[in-house]
MMTF fields as JSON, N, C-alpha, C and O atoms, coordinates in Angstrom:
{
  "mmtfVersion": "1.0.0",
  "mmtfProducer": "UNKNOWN",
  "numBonds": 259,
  "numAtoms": 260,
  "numGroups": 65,
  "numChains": 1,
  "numModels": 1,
  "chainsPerModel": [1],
  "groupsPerChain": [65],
  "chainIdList": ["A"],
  "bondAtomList": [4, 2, 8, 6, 12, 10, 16, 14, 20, 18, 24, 22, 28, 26, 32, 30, 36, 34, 40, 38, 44, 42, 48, 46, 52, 50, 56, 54, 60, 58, 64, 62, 68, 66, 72, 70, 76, 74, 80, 78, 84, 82, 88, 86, 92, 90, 96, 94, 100, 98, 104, 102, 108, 106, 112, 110, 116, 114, 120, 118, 124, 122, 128, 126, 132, 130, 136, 134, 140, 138, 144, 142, 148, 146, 152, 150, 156, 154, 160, 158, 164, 162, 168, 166, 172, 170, 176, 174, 180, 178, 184, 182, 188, 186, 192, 190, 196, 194, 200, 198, 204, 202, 208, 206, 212, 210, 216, 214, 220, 218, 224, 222, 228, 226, 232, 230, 236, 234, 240, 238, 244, 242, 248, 246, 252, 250, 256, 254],
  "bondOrderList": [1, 1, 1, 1, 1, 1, 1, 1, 1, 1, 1, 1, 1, 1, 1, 1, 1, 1, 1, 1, 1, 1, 1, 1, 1, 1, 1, 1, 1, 1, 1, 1, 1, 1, 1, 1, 1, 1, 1, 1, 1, 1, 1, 1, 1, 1, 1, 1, 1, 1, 1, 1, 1, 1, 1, 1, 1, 1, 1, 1, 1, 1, 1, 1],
  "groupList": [{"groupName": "UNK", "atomNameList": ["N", "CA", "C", "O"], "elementList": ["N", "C", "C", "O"], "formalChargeList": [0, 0, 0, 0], "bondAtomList": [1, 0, 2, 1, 3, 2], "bondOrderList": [1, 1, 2], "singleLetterCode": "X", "chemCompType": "L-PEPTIDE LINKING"}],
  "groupTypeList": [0, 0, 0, 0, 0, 0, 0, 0, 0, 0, 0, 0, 0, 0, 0, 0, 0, 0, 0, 0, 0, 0, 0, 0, 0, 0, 0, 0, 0, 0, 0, 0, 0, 0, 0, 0, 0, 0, 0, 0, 0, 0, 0, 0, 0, 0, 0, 0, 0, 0, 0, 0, 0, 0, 0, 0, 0, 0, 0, 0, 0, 0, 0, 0, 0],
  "groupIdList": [1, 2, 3, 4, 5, 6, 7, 8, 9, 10, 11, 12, 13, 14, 15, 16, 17, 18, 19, 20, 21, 22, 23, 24, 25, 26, 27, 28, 29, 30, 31, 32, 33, 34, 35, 36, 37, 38, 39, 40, 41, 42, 43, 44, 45, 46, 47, 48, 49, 50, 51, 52, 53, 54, 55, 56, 57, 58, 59, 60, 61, 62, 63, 64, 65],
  "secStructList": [7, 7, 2, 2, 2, 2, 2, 2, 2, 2, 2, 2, 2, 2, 2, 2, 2, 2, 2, 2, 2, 2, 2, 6, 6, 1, 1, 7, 2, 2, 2, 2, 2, 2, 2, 2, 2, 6, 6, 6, 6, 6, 6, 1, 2, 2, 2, 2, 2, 2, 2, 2, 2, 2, 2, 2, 6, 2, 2, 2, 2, 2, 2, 2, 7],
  "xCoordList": [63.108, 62.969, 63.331, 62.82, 64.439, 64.345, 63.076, 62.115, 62.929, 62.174, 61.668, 60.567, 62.854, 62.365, 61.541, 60.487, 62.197, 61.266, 59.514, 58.659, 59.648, 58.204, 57.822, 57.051, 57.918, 57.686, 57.316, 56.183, 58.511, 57.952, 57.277, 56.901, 56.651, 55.591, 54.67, 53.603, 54.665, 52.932, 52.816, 51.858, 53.95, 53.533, 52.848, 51.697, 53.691, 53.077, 51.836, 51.374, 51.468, 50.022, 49.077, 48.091, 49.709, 48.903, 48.39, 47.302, 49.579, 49.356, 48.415, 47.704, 48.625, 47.481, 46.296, 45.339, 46.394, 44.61, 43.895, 42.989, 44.57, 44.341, 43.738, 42.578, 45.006, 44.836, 43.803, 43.097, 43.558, 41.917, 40.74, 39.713, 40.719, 39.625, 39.553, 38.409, 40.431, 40.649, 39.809, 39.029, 40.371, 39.87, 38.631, 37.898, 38.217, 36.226, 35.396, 34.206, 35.956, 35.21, 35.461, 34.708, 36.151, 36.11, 35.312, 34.96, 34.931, 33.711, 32.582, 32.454, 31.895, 30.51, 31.056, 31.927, 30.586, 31.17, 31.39, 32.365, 30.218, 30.681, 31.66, 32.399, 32.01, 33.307, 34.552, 35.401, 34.529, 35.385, 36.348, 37.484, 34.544, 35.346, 35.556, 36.52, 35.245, 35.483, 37.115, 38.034, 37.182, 38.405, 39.752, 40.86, 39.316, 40.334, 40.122, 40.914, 39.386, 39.111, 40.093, 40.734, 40.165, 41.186, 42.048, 42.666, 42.299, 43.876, 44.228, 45.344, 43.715, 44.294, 43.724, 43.486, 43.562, 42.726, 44.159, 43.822, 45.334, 46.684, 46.974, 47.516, 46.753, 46.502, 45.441, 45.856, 43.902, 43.305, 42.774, 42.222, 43.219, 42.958, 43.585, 42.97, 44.851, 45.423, 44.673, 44.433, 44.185, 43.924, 42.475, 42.39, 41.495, 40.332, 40.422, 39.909, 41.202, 41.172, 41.333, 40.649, 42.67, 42.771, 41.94, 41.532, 41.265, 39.764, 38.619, 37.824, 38.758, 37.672, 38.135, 37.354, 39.407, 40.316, 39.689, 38.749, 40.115, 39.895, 38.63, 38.329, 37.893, 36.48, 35.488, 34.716, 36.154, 35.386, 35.679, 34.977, 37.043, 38.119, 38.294, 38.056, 38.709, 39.658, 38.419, 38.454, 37.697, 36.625, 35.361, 34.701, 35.234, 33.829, 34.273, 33.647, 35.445, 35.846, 35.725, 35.381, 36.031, 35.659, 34.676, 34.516, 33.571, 32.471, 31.381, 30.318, 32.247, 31.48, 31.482, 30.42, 32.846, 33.316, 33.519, 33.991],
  "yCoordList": [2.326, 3.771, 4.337, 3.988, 5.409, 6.41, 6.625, 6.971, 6.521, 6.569, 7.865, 8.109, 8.814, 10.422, 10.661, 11.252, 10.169, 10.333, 10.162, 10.671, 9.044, 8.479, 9.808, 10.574, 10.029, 10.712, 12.087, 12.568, 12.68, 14.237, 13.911, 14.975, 12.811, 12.709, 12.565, 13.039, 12.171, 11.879, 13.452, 14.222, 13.633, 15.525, 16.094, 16.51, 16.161, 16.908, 16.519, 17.271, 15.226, 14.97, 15.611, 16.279, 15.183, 15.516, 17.475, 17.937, 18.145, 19.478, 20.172, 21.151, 19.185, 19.432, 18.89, 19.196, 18.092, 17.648, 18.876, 19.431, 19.194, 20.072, 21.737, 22.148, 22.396, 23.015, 23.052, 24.043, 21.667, 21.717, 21.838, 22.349, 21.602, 21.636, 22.806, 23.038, 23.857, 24.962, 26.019, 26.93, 25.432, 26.415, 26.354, 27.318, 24.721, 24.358, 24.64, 24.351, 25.352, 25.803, 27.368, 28.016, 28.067, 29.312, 29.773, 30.947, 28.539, 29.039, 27.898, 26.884, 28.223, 27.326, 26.395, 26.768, 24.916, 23.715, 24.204, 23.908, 24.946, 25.091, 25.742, 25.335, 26.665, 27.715, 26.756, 26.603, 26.33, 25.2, 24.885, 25.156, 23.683, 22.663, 23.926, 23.685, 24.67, 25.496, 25.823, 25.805, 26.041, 26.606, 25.555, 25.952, 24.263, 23.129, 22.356, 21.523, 22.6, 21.739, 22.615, 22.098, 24.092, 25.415, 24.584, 23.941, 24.385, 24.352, 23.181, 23.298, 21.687, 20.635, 20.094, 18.933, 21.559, 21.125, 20.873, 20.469, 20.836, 20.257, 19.113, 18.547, 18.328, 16.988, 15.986, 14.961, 16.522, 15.774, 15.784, 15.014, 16.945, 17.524, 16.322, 15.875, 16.083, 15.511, 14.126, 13.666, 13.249, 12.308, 12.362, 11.749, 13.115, 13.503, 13.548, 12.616, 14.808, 14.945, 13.844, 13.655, 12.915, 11.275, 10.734, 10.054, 10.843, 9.756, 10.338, 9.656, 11.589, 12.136, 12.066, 11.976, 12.118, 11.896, 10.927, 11.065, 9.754, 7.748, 7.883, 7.413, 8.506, 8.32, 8.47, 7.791, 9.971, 10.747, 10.778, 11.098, 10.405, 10.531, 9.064, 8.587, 8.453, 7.193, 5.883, 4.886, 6.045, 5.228, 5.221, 4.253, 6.545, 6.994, 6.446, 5.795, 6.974, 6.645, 4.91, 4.366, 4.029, 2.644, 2.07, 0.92, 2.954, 2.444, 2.973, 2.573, 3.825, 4.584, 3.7, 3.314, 3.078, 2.424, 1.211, 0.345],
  "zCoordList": [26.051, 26.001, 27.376, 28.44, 27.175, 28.716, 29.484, 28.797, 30.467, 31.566, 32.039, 32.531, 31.762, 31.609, 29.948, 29.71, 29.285, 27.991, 27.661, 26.936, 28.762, 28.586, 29.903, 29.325, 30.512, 32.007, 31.219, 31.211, 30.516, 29.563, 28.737, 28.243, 27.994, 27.164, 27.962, 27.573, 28.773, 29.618, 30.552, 30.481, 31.332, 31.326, 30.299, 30.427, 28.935, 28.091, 26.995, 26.136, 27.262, 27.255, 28.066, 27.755, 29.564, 30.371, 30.168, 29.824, 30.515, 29.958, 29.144, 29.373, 27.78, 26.809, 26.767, 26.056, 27.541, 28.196, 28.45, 27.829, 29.602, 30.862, 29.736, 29.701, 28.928, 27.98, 27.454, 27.267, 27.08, 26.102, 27.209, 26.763, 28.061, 29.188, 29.666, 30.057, 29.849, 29.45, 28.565, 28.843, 27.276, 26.257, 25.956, 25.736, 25.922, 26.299, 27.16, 27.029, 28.35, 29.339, 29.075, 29.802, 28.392, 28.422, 27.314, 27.193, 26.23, 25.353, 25.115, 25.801, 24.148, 23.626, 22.768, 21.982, 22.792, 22.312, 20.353, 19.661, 19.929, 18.531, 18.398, 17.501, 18.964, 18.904, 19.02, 18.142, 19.864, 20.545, 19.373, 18.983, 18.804, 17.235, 16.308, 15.582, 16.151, 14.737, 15.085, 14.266, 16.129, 15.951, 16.512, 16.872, 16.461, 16.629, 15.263, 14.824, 14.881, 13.339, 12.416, 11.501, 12.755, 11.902, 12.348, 11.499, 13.554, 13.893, 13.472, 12.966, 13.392, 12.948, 11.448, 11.115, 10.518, 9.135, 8.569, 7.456, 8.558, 7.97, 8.164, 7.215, 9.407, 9.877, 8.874, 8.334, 8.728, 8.446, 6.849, 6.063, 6.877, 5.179, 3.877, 2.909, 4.271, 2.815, 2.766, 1.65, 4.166, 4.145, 3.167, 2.103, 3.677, 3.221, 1.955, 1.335, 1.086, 0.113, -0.874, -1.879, -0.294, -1.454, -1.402, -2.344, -0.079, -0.4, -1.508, -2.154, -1.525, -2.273, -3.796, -4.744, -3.881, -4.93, -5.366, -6.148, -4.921, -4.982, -5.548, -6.645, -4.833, -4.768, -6.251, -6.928, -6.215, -7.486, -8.355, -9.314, -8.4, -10.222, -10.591, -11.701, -9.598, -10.04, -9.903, -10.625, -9.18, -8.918, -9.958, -10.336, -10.288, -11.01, -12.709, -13.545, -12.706, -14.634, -14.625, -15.675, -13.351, -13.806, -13.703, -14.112, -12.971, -12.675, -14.539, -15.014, -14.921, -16.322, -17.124, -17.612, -17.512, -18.441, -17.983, -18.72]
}
């Protein structure tokens, strides 16, 4: 891998570290998550949902029968 590539990914990690330390110090820790849980509910949502899927539909009808 380019050497600048890895170099602008770790800037722009670093950046968004910094960003979030930021936005947590300018409010109260619940505010914080409520409004990073909004922002990455597209990320974690579909995963969630198949499990609940698996869980409640596909799991429950073999455990019935």
């Amino acid at each position: 891998m380019n050497p600048y590539v890895v170099l602008i990914i770790i800037v722009a990690v670093f950046v968004f570290l910094i960003y979030l330390l930021i936005d947590f110090a300018s409010s109260n820790a619940n505010a914080f998550m409520d409004k990073w849980a909004k922002k990455t509910l597209w990320i974690w949502l579909p995963f969630y949902g198949l499990w609940r899927l698996v869980r409640e539909v596909i799991l429950k009808k073999r455990i019935i029968k």
